[in-house]
N, C-alpha and C positions, 0 to 999 in steps of 0.2 A: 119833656124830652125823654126822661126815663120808662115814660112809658109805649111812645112812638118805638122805641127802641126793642120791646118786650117780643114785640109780633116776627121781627127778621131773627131775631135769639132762637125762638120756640121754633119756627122755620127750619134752620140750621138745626138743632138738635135734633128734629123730625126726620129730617134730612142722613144723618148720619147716625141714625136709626135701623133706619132704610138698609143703608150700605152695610151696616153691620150682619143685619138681616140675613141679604141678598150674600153674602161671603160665607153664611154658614149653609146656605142652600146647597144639596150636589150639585155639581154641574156637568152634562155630558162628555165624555170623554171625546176627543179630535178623532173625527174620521180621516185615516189614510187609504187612498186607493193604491193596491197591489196590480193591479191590471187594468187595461182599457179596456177587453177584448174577453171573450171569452176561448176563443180562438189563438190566446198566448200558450207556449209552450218549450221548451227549453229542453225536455226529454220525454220520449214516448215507448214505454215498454209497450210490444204487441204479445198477444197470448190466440194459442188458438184457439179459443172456445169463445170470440167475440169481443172480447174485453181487454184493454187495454190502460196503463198506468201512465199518469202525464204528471209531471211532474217541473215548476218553477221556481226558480232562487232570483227572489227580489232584495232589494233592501228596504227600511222604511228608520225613520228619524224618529223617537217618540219623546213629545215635550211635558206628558205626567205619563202618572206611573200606569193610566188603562188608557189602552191607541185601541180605535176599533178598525181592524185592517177589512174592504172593504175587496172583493172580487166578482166579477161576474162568473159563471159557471156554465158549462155547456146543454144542453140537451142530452138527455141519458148517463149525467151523470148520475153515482152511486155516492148521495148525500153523506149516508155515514160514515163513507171512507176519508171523507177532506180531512186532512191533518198540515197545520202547522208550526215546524219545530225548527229552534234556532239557540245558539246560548244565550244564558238570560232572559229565554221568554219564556209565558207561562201561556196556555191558553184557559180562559176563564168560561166563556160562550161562543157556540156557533147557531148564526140566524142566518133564514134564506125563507125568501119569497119570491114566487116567480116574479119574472121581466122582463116587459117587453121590450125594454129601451138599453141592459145593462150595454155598457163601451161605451156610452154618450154622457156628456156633461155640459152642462151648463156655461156657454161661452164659443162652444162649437162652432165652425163654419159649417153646415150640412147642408145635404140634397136629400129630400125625402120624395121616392114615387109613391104614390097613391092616386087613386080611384085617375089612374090614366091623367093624369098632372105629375107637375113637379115643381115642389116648393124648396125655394136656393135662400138663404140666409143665416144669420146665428142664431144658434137652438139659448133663448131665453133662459127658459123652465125646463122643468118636467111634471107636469101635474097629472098623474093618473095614468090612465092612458093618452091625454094629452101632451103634443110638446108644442108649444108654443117657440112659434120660429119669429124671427122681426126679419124680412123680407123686405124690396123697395116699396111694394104696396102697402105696407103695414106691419103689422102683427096678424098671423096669421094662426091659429088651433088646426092641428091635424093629429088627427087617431093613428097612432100607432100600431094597432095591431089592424090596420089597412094600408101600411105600409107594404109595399112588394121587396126594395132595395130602400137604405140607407148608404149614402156616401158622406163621408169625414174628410176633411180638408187638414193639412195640406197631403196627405195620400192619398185619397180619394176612394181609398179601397171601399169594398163592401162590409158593412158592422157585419162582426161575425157572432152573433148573441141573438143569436132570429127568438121568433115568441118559444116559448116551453124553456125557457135559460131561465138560469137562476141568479140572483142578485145573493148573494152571501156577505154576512158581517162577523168577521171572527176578530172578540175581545180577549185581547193578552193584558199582560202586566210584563213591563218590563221599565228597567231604569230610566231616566229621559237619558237621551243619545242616539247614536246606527248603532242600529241591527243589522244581524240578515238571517232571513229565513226560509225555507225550504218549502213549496205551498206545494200535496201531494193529493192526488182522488184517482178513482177509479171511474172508465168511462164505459158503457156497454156501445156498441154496435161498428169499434172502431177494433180491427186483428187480423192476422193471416193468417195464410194458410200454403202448408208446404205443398211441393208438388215434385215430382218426379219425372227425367225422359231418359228414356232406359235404352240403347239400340242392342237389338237384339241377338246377334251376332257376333259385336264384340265386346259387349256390357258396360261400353260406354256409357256414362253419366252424368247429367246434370240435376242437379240442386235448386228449384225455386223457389224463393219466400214472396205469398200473391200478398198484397196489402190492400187492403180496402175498410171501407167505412171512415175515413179519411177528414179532420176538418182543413181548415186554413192555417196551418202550421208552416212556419217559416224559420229555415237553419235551425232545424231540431236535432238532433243526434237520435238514436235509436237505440235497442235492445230486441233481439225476437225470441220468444220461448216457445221451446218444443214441448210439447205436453200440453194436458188440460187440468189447472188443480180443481179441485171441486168445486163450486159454488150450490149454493140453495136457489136460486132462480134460472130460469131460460131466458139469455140471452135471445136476439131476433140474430137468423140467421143472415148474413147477406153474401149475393149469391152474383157470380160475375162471368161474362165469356172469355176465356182463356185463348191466347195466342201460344202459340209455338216457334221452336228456333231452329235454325240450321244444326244439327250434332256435332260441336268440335271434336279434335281428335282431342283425348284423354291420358293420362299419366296412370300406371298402374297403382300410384299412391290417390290423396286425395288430393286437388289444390284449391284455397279457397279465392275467391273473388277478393281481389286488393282491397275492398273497402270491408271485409269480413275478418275476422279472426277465429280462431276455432273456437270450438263451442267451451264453454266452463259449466258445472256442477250447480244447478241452485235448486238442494236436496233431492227429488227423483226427474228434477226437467234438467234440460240442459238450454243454457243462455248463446244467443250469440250477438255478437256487440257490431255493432257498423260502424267505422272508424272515422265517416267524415260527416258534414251536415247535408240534410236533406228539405228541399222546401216543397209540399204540397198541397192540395187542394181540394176544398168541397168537394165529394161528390168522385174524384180520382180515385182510382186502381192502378196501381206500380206493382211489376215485379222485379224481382231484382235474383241476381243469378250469388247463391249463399258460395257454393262450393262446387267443382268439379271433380271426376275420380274416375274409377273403374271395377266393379265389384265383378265377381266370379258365377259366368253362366255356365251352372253346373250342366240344368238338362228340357229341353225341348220334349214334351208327349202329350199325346192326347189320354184324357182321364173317362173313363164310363165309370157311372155308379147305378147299379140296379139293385129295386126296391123289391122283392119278392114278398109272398105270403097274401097277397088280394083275391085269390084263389079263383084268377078269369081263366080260362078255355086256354085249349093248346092254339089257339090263334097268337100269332105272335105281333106285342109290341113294338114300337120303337123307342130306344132309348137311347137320350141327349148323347154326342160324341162332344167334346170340348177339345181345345187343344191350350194348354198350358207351359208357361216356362217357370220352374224354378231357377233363384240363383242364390248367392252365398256374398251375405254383405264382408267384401273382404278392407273398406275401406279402416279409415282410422275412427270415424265417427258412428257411433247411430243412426238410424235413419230414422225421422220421425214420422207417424201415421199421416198421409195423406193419399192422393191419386198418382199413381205409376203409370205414364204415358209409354209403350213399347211402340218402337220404330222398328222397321227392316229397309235395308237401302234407301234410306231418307221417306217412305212411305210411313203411314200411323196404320197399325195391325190389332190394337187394341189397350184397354187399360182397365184397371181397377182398384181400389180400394188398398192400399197397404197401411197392414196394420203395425207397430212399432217392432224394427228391427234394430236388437244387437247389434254390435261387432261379433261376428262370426258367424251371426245366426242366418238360417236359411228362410227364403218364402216364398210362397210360388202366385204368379199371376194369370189368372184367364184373359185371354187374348183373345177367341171366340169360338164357335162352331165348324166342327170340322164338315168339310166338302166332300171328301173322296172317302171315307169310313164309316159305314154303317151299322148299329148294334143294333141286335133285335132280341127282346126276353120272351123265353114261352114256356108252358107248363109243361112240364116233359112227361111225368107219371105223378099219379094218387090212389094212395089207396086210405081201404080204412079199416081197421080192428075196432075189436072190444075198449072202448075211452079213449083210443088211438088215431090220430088221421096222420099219415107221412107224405110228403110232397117232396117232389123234384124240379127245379127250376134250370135252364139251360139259356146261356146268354152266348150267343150267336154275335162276332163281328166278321166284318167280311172288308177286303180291303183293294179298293181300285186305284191305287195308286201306284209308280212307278218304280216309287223308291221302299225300303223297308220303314216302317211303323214303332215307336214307340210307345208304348201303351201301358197305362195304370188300370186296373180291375177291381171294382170294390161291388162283392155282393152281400146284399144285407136284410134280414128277415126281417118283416114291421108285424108278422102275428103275433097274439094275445097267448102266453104259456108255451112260445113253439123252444125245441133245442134243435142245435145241430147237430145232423149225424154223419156226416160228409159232404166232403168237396172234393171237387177237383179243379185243376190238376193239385198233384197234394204237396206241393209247396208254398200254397195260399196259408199266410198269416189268418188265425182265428181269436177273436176278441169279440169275447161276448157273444151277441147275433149276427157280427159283420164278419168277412171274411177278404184281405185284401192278395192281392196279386200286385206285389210293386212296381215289378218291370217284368214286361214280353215283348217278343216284337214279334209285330204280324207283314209276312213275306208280301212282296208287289201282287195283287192280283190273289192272295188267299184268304182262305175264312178258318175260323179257330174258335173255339168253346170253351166255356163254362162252367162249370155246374155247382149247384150248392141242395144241398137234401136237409130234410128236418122236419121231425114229427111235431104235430101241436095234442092235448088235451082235449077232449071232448069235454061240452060243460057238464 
């Protein structure tokens, strides 16, 4: 009997052995998922230079002291910016492998298209690029990254984690109990861009912020920043067709759009906050109207600028007439660099480029080519001495129009060693080799002159 007995002993001590073993082994920490989606989002800073900060406040439960918090991640995100921080958590690792399946889990009702089918059942597995569906015909394996659309049950939406998304596993340490934490990254190809309509007559204004590069964001709040801070890489630019709006009338102050507040300081950008939630989509373009106002149109003129010093024949050139408006931002805010659309009695007259304006500062925009004003440059005299050559240039406008003329005058010598030795008329500004003429006005139906002299060096 004692010895029948010996073999179930030795058993049991084998046995808990074993167990002893197996308790001193690490064991892997619980994965917690923080998101379904890569397409969650809870706040979206836009920036103009492409890029954009998105930002989620999850909670998660953790039963020892390392949880590995598990998210999927967008397309274009900027991996080294993930960060997340909460009280009492520590972060220990961040791992990411692409995926083509992140938002999906095991247990799933889904619809997967691929190769022109569609396979309805719950997602088994995930093996690979395999998901293993159990459907009514079976089980069925289908390639994931020949999927076109995935749908999820019971919303049926479309996984927003297409191929190029990242699967991220970030190990904290923190006490067992709730947490909550703050899950932040930077994303490139998702920003606005401000835009301007200016009417030009009363300097009525509106304010646009375009949004694009957009995913499946639903009741997000927002933030817009004017400016661009630096970065080390090029962003891809994306590029959109703009609409236009009726010009309201305008308040000589500024006012902003009820779901804007005015801008705040964040070091040399300035922030503006949108006060209520926003839901958009793949692949969308929103504009939204920031602020309204009215800034101060100083002056309406046409600008010549002639290059003298090429040293061609008294035949004479033509040279570009433009017609431009300066104004004077008199609102309360800054204007941040984008496209200035100028209107005239609800028609568009042209636009251009504005680069960051003060409060109070002035800028002038080309609107186009003038019609009824003709400039013409010609050589007027040359002579030449001993190491000396002198030249005379003579800039001819002439003017068919009805009404009096506005007019800027900049002439400017491109020769190698040339000085200047006059101008006229002799109230032109001299700096340097250019010589401007601020303001003249050329009479209906008259012509008026130019002229700038200046010897160059013989080699």
């Amino acid at each position: 009997m004692q010895r029948r007995l010996l073999l179930p002993i030795a058993v049991l001590a084998l046995f808990g052995t074993l167990l002893a073993a197996a308790a001193l082994l690490p064991s892997s920490p619980p994965h917690v998922p923080l998101a379904r989606s890569a397409a969650e989002a809870d706040h979206v800073t836009f920036y103009q230079n492409g890029i954009a900060d998105v930002r989620l406040h999850r909670n998660f439960t953790a039963t020892t002291d390392a949880t590995d918090l598990d998210l999927p991640l967008p397309p274009g995100v900027v991996f080294g910016s993930l960060a997340v921080e909460g009280p009492g958590v520590s972060v220990v690792s961040v791992r990411s492998a692409l995926a083509q399946t992140s938002g999906l889990h095991a247990g799933d009702t889904v619809t997967v298209h691929a190769d022109a089918e569609s396979y309805h059942g719950v997602l088994q597995a995930i093996e690979g690029d395999r998901l293993a569906i159990r459907a009514e015909r079976g089980l069925v394996y289908v390639a994931a990254s020949k999927a076109t659309a995935i749908g999820v049950e019971p919303s049926g939406a479309t996984d927003a984690s297409p191929p190029g998304s990242l699967a991220a596993s970030v190990r904290v340490h923190a006490a067992p109990g709730a947490h909550e934490v703050t899950v932040s990254y930077l994303v490139q190809g998702a920003g606005w861009t401000p835009s301007l309509r200016l009417d030009a007559e009363s300097g009525n204004l509106t304010f646009f912020a375009t949004l694009t590069g957009l995913d499946d964001w639903g009741g997000v709040t927002l933030d817009l920043v004017a400016g661009a801070p630096h970065v080390v890489y090029q962003p891809q630019p994306t590029f959109m067709r703009d609409a236009t709006a009726a010009t309201p009338a305008m308040s000589a102050g500024l006012s902003y759009d009820q779901s804007f507040a005015p801008s705040t300081p964040l070091g040399e950008l300035h922030r503006y906050h949108y006060e209520g939630k926003l839901d958009v989509a793949r692949g969308e373009s929103i504009r939204l109207v920031v602020a309204q106002g009215r800034v101060d149109v100083e002056r309406r003129y046409l600008e010549v600028a002639a290059v003298t010093g090429y040293g061609f024949p008294s035949d004479e050139v033509e040279v570009p007439v433009v017609e431009k408006l300066r104004f004077r931002n008199a609102l309360s805010e800054p204007l941040p660099p984008g496209l200035v659309r100028v209107y005239q009695d609800g028609a568009w007259i042209g636009e251009d480029a504005l680069p960051a304006t003060p409060k109070g500062a002035e800028a002038n925009v080309t609107l186009g080519s003038a019609q009824d004003v003709v400039a013409k440059l010609a050589l007027a005299s040359h002579a030449a001495s001993l190491g000396v050559e002198s030249w005379r240039y003579e800039l001819t406008l002439t003017s068919h129009k009805d009404a009096p003329a506005d007019v800027r005058v900049t002439m400017e010598v491109s020769a190698y060693r040339a000085t200047v030795t006059d101008h006229a008329p002799e109230e032109g500004e001299l700096r340097g080799d250019k010589v401007s003429w601020e303001r003249a006005t050329l009479a209906p139906g008259a012509s008026a002159a130019w002229s700038l002299s200046f010897d160059t060096q013989k080699p």
